[in-house]
C-alpha positions in Angstrom: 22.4 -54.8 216.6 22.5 -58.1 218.9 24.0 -60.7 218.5 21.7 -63.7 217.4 24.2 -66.2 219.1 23.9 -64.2 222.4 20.3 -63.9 223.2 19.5 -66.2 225.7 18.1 -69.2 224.2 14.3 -69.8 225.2 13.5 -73.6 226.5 9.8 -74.9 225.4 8.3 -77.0 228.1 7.5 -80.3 226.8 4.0 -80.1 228.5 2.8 -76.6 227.3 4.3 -77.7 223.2 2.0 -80.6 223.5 -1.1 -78.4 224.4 -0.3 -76.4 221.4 -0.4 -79.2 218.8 -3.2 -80.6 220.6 -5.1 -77.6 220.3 -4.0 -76.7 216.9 -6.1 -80.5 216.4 -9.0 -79.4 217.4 -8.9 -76.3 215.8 -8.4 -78.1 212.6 -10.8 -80.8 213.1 -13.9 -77.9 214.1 -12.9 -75.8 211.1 -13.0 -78.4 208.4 -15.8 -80.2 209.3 -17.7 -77.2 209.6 -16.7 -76.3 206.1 -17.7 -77.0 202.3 -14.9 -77.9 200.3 -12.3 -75.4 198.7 -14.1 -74.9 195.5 -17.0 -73.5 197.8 -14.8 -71.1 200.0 -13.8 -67.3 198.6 -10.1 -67.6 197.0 -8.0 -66.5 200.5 -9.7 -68.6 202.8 -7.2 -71.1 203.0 -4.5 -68.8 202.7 -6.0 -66.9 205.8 -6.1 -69.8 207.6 -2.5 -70.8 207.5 -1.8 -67.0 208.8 -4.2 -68.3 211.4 -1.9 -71.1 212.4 1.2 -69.9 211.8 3.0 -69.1 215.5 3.5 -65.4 216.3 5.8 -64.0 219.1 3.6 -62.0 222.2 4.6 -58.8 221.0 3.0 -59.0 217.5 -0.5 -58.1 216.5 -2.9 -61.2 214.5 -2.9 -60.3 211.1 -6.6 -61.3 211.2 -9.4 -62.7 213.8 -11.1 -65.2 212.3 -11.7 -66.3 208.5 -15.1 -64.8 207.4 -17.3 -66.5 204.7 -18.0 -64.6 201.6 -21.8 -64.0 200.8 -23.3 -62.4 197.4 -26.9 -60.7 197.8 -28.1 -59.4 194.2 -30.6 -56.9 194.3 -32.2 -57.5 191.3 -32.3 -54.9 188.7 -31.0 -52.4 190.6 -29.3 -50.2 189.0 -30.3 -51.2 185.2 -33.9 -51.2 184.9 -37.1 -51.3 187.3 -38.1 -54.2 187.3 -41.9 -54.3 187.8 -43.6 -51.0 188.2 -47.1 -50.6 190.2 -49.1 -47.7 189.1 -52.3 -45.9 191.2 -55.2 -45.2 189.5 -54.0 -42.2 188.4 -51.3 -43.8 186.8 -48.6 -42.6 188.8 -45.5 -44.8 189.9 -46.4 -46.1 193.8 -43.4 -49.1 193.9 -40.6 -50.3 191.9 -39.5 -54.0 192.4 -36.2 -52.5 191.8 -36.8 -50.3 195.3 -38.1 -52.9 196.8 -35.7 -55.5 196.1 -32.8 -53.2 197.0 -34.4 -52.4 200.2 -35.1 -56.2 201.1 -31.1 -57.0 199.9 -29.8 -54.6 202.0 -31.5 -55.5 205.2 -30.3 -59.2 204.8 -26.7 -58.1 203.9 -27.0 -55.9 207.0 -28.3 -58.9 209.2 -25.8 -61.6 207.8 -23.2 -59.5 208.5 -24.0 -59.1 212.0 -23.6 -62.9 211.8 -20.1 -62.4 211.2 -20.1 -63.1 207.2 -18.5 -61.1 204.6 -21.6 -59.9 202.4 -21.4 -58.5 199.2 -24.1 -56.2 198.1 -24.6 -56.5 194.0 -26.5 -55.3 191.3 -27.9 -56.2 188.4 -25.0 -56.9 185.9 -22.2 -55.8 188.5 -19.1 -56.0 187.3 -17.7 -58.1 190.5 -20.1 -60.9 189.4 -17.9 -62.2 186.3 -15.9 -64.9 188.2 -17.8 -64.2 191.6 -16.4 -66.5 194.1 -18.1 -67.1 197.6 -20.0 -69.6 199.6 -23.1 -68.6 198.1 -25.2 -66.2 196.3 -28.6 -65.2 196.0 -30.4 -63.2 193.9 -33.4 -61.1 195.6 -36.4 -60.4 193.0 -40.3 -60.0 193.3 -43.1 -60.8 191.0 -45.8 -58.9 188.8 -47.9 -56.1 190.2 -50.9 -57.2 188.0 -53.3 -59.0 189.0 -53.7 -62.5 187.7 -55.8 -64.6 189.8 -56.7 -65.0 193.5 -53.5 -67.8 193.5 -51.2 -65.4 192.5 -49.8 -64.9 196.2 -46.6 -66.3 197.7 -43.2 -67.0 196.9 -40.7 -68.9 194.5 -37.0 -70.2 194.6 -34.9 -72.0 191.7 -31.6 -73.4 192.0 -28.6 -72.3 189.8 -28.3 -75.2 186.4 -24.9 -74.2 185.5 -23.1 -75.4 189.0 -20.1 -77.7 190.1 -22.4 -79.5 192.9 -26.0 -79.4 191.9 -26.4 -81.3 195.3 -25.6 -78.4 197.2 -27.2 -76.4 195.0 -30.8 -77.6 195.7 -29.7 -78.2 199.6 -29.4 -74.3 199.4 -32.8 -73.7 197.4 -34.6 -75.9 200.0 -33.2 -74.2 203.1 -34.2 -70.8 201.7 -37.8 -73.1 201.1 -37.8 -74.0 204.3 -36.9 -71.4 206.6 -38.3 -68.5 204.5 -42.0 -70.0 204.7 -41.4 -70.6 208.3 -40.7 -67.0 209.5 -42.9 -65.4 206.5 -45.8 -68.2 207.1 -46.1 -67.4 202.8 -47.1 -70.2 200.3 -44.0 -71.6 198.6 -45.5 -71.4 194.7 -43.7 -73.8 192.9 -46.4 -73.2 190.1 -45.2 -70.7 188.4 -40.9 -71.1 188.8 -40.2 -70.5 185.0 -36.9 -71.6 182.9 -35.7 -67.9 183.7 -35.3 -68.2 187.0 -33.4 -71.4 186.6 -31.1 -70.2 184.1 -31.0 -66.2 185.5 -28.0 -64.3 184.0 -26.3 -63.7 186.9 -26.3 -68.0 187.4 -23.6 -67.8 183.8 -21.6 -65.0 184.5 -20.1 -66.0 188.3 -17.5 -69.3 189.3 -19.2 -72.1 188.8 -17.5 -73.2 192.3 -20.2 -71.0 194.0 -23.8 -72.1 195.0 -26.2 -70.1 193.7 -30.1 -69.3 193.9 -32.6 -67.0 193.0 -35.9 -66.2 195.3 -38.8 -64.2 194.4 -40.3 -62.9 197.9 -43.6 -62.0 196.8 -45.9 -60.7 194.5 -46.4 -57.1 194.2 -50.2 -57.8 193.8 -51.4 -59.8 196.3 -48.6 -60.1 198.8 -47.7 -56.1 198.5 -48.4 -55.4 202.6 -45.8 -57.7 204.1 -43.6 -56.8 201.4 -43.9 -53.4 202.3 -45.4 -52.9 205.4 -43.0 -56.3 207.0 -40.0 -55.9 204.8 -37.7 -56.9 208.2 -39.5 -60.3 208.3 -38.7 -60.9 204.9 -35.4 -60.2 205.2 -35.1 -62.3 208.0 -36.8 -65.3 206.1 -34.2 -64.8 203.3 -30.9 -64.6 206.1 -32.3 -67.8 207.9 -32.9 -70.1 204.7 -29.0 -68.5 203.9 -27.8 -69.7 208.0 -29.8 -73.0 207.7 -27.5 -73.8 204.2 -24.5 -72.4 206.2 -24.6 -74.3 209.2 -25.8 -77.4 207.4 -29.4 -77.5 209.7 -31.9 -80.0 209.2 -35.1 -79.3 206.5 -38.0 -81.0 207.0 -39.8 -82.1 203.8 -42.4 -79.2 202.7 -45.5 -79.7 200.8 -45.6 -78.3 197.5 -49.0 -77.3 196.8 -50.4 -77.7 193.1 -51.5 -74.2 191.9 -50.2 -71.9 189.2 -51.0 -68.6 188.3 
């Protein structure tokens, strides 16, 4: 084995040291401006990031290559119940919301984590959500197949009660408000957003450090062909309300209309 005391002792310029801890500035500056506070972040982040900028010689590999944000997607009721069930006239089973909200759940974990997240796919009562920790969560549901009335069309969001930072809470609802009417062109129906949604399950059982909201995309009635027929696009409604409360975008005010089911 070598000698420690006879390796040739290597000389830092004081030119290239001073780029380092200049650029280790920035670095620090970007990330944690860009970021929510700890109690918002999954458990390792911080951890990660010291890894991050801790120096390693040229011959070593980076543990990691970038910190990725933790996502939760619930597909409601999957795997516990149905959900609502659509029948044909022959009474035969045509849709699930329990399919369908699976399907929907999947595509946005699939397109977030193109985006370079770390998405969790969860069911109904998974096991991973007592103590869930992450950035944010959202539960993906859908409402009756029955018909109830010619305003029974559009979609609904509700913010987690039971949360450190209500604030950030709603900022999250109204992003998904925003951005989800925008690429869908649905009506958001405020209407008919009930105490359940508010205070859904899922809302008690995961850190209260993590933002939380529930959306239901449609109506299996009256809003049944872009559900099924556009599922993509209402995926992609879901993922940009999620990247608008991510990147911290700008929402412009939107009109609630006055109709309930």
């Amino acid at each position: 084995m070598e000698n420690a005391s006879s390796r040739p002792q290597r000389r830092v310029r004081p030119l290239r040291a001073a780029q380092t801890v200049l650029s280790i500035a920035i670095l620090l500056a970007t990330l944690f401006t860009a970021l929510p506070s700890r109690g918002l972040v999954a458990g390792n982040f911080y951890e990660r990031l010291s890894i991050i900028l801790t120096p390693h010689s040229a011959e070593s590999e980076p543990l990691i290559s970038q910190p990725q944000l933790r996502i939760g997607i619930v597909a409601g009721h999957s795997g516990n119940d149905s959900g609502a069930v659509c029948f044909d006239g022959n009474n035969n089973i045509t849709l699930t919301e329990a399919d369908l909200n699976l399907k929907i759940a999947a595509m946005v974990q699939e397109k977030l984590t193109q985006q370079g997240y770390q998405v969790d796919l969860l069911r109904e009562y998974d096991t991973r959500l007592n103590g869930y920790r992450a950035l944010a969560i959202v539960s993906i549901h859908n409402d009756s197949c029955e018909y109830i009335n010619d305003q029974a069309t559009g979609f609904k969001v509700a913010a987690a009660l039971n949360t450190n930072d209500l604030n950030r809470a709603n900022r999250l609802t109204a992003c998904l408000v925003d951005r989800y009417r925008r690429v869908t062109e649905m009506n958001f129906h405020a209407g008919s957003i009930t105490g359940d949604m508010r205070e859904y399950h899922s809302f008690r059982e995961i850190d209260p450090s993590t933002v939380a909201a529930i959306i239901e995309t449609g109506f299996l009635n009256l809003d049944r062909e872009i559900l099924t027929k556009q599922t993509d696009r209402i995926a992609e409604g879901v993922v940009e309300g999620i990247l608008c409360f991510t990147h911290n975008e700008n929402i412009e005010p939107t009109p609630v209309p006055n109709m309930t089911p």
